[in-house]
N, C-alpha and C positions, 0 to 999 in steps of 0.2 A: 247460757249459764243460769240455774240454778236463784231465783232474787237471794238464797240466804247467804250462797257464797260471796255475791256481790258486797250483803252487806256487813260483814265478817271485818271487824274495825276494834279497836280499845272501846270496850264498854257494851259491846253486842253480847258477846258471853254465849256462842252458838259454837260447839265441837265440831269440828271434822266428823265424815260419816265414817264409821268403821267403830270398832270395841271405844270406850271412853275410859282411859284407864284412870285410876283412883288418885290421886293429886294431893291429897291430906287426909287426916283422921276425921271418920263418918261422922259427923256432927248429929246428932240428936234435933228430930224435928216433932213438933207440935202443932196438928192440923187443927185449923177452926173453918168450920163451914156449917152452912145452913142447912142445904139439902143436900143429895147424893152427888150430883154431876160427877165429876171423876173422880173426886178426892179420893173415894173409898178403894178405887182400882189402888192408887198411888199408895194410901196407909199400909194395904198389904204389900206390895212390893218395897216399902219402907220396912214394915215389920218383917220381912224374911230376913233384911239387911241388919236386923236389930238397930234401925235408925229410928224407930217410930216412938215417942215419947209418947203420945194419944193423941187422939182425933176427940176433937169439942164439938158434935152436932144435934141438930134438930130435926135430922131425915128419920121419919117414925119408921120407916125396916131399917136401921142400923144394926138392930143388931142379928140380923140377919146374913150381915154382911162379910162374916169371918173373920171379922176383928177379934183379938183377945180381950175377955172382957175388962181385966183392970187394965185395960190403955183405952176404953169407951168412957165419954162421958156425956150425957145425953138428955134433951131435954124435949122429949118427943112432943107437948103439947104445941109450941109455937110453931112442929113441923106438921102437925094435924090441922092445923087452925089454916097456915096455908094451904097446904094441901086442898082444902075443902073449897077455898076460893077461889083456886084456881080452874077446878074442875065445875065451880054452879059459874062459871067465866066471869064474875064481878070485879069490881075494884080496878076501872080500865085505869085510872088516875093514875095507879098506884099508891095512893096514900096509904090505904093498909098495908101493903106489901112493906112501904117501907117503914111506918110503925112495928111491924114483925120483927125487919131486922133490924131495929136500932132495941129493941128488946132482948133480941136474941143476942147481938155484939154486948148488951152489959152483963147478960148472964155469963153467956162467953168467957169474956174477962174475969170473973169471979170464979171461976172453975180451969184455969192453964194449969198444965202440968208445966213442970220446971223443963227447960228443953234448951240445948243451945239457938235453936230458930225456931220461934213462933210464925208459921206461914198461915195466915188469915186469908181467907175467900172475902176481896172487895164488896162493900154495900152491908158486910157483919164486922169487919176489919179494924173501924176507928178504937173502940175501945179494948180488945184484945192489944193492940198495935202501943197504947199508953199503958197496959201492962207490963207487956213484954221490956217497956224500957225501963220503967220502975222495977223490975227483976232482973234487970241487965242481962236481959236477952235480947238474942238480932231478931230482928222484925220483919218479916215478907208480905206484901199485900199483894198475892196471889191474881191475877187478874185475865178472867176465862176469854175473854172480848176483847174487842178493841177498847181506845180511851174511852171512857166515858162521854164526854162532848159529841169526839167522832160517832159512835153511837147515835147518839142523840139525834145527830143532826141527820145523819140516813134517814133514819126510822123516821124522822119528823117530815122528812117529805115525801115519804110512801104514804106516811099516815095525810097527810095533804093534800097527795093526790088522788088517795083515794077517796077522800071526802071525810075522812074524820075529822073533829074539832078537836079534841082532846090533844093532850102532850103526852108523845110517844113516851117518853121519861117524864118522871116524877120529879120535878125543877132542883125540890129540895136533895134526892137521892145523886142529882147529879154533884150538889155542892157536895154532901158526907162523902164519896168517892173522892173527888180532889181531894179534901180534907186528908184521907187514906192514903194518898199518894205522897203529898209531900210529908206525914208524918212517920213513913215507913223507912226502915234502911235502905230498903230497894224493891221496888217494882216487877212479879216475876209475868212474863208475859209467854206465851205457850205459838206464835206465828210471827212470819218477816211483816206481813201485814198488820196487827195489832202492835209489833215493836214502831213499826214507821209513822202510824198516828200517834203514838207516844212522843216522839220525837219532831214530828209537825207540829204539838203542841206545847214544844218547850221545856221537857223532861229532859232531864242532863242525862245522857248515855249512859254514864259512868254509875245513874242509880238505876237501868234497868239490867234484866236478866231476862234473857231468850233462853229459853229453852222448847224447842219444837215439840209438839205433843208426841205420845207414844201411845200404841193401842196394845192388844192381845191380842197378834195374828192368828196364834195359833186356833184360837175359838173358832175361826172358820176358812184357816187356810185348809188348802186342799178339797172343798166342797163338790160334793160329784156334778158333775155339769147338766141340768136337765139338757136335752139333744134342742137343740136353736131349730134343724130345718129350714125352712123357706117361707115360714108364716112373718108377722109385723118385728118389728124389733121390738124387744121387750125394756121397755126405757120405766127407770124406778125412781123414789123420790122415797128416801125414808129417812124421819126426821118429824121436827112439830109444824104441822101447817100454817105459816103466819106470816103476813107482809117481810118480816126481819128475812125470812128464809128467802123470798123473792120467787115462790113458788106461783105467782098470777103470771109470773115473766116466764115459766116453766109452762103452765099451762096454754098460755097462745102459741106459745113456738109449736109444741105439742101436739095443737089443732089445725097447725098449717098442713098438716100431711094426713093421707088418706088413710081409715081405718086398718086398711090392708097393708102399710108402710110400717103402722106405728102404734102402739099399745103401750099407753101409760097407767102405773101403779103409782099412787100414793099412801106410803102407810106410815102412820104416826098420830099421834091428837094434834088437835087444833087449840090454838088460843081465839078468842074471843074475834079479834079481825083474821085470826083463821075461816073462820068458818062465813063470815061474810064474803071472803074472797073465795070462798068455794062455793056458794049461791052465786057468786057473781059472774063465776069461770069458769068452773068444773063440770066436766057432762056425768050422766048417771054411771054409778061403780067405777069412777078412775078413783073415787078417795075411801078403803080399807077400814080406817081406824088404826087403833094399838093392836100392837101385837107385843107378844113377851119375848121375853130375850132370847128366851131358848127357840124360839123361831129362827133364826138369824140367820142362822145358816142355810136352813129349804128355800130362805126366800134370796136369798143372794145367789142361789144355785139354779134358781128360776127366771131370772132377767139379764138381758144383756149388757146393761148398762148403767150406770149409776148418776145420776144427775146433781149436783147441791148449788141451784141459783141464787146462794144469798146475798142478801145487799150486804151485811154483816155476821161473821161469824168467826168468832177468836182464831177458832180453827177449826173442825166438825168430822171429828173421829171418825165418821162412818166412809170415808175417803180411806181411810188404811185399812177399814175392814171392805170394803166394795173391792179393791185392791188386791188385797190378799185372799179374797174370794174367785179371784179372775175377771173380774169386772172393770174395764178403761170407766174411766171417771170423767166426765166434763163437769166442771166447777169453775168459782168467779174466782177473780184478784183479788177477794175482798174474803178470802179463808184461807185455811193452810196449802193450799192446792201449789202456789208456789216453793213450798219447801219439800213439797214429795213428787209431784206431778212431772213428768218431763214433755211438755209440751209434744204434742204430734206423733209421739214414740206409746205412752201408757193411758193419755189419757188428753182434755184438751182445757186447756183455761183460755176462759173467756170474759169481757168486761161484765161488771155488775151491770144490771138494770137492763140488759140490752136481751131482747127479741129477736131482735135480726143473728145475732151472736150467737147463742142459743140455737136456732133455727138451722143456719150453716154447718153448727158440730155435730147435731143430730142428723141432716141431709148428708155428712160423709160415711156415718155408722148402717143408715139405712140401704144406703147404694152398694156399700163394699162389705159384705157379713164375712169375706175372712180376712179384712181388715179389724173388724172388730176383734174377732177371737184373737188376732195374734197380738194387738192393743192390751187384753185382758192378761192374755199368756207374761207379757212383756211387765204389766203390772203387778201379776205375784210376783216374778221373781227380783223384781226391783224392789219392795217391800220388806221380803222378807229380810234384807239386811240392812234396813234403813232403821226405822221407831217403833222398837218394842217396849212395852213398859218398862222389863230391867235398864233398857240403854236410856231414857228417861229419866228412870231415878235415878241414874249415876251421873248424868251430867247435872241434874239440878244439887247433886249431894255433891259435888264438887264445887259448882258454887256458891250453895249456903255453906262449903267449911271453909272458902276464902272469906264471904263475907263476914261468920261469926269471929274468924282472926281480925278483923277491922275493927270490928265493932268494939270485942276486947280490949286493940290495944287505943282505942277511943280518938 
């Protein structure tokens, strides 16, 4: 069974899988976020629904992004300013990072559109979130990850073991998140895994909202199958290369088998203990770099298999698109993998941080190749009627208009 069915309770707020039918009148949402992450999928599947009041960000292509311009509000220096630091990999502390966004949440706040729900992206949140109640609006602190804490403490001992000194979190960034949490009406969390450290650390159910992420299958269902043969199994890793991701734990399983078994891709940037962990592990050309979106599809049509060993990860979209590509998926407990995955049938979940785990899922893919393809075959078609963006936006639009009737009637 399914972790989301199990944990389907008063206060989980997670639909049955099938159509979500509409439950009250589409409430009027107002996005704030920093950078792109999904938001921007979400505003357009908002705005087709005429639910999108505007999106408040700092991602310098916004407006690239298909939004309507008067529902953009935009403050592209703070998103440049980032941007820049992330890419010369400075500021491991985070202090700047979270100087940014405790600048960016007060512009934020002085720029909301009137909305029935103000949904803020955590870490910009706190002062949109004392807006929105002073405008007697419902208030959502949007929350892409697990808790914050639980966060923390992962990372804090990757980064430990690997021999970093630094704190994987920024101390203070961890407090303004709480902060966000309990000032918010409700908590919206996007996995069974970041709802359940929610709730390990004391969050009354009754203020979260699960809503399982949702992708755009269509971008790369149906992708023509480069021909597999009889060469290594083609095992992929696409994403940002970084201790969070747990791709060191990727890369020894990786290396336990013979050139002739197994050919690993990694493509995505690296953060900063990315790239030490690829000095550290990586042999020459397994790790690609970026590649653009419109790639996505040649390269998912060109590996057999899809890997996401994170130690944390809210949830990691590229699971629905590995998926709906034909690609079985092995990923950890510690991302959305239990809300889509069906163990042993499309794909395999396996515990965070483990090698040996890892090592096993890949040793059944390598031995059995029409195993895998029928893994893959079993993965699109399970997909495609699971989380697409519109089914998404209509369970979370179903309960931002329960919550904005609370809030109203106070």
């Amino acid at each position: 069974m399914r972790e989301r069915d199990m944990m389907m309770r008063s206060g989980a707020n997670a639909s049955e899988v099938g159509e979500s039918p509409r439950t009250a009148p589409t409430p009027s949402v107002a996005i704030v976020v920093g950078g792109r992450f999904i938001a921007f999928d979400l505003a357009r599947s908002l705005e087709r629904r005429a639910a999108l009041a505007g999106i408040v960000s700092a991602y310098p292509r916004a407006r690239a992004e298909g939004i309507s311009p008067e529902r953009l509000r935009w403050n592209p220096i703070l998103g440049y300013a980032d941007a820049l630091s992330r890419r010369l990999r400075r500021d491991r502390s985070g202090r700047a990072a979270y100087s940014r966004a405790v600048q960016f949440g007060r512009w934020a706040a002085k720029h909301l559109p009137v909305a029935d729900v103000v949904q803020a992206w955590t870490g910009y949140a706190l002062e949109p979130v004392a807006a929105a109640k002073r405008g007697r609006m419902a208030s959502v602190a949007f929350r892409a990850s697990a808790h914050i804490e639980a966060q923390a403490e992962l990372i804090q001992t990757e980064y430990e073991e690997f021999g970093f000194a630094a704190p994987a979190v920024y101390r203070p960034m961890i407090e303004r998140e709480r902060e966000e949490y309990a000032a918010a009406d409700a908590v919206n969390v996007i996995s069974t895994f970041a709802y359940r450290t929610f709730i390990e650390r004391g969050h009354p159910a009754s203020q979260l909202i699960l809503t399982p992420l949702g992708v755009d299958v269509g971008e790369v269902a149906g992708a023509p199958r480069t021909p597999r043969g009889a060469g290594p199994l083609r095992v992929l890793f696409l994403g940002t290369v970084s201790l969070q991701k747990g791709v060191h734990y990727l890369l020894q399983a990786a290396h336990s088998f013979d050139s002739s078994g197994l050919k690993l891709s990694l493509i995505g940037g690296a953060t900063a203990d990315g790239h030490e962990l690829l000095q550290r592990f990586a042999h020459p050309g397994e790790w690609k770099g970026r590649v653009q979106r419109a790639e996505l599809r040649t390269i998912l049509s060109a590996h057999d298999v899809l890997v996401l060993p994170s130690v944390q990860d809210g949830f990691g979209a590229v699971i629905c698109e590995a998926m709906a590509a034909g690609l079985p998926v092995i990923a950890t407990e510690n991302t959305g993998a239990p809300d889509v995955i069906r163990d042993g049938i499309d794909g395999f979940i396996v515990p965070a941080r483990s090698v040996d785990a890892l090592q096993k899922a890949l040793a059944v893919l390598v031995s059995d190749r029409d195993r895998c393809v029928a893994m893959g075959e079993a993965a699109a078609s399970g997909i495609a009627t699971q989380r697409s963006w519109d089914r998404f936006a209509d369970d979370m639009l179903n309960e931002y208009a329960e919550l904005a009737k609370r809030v109203r009637r106070g």
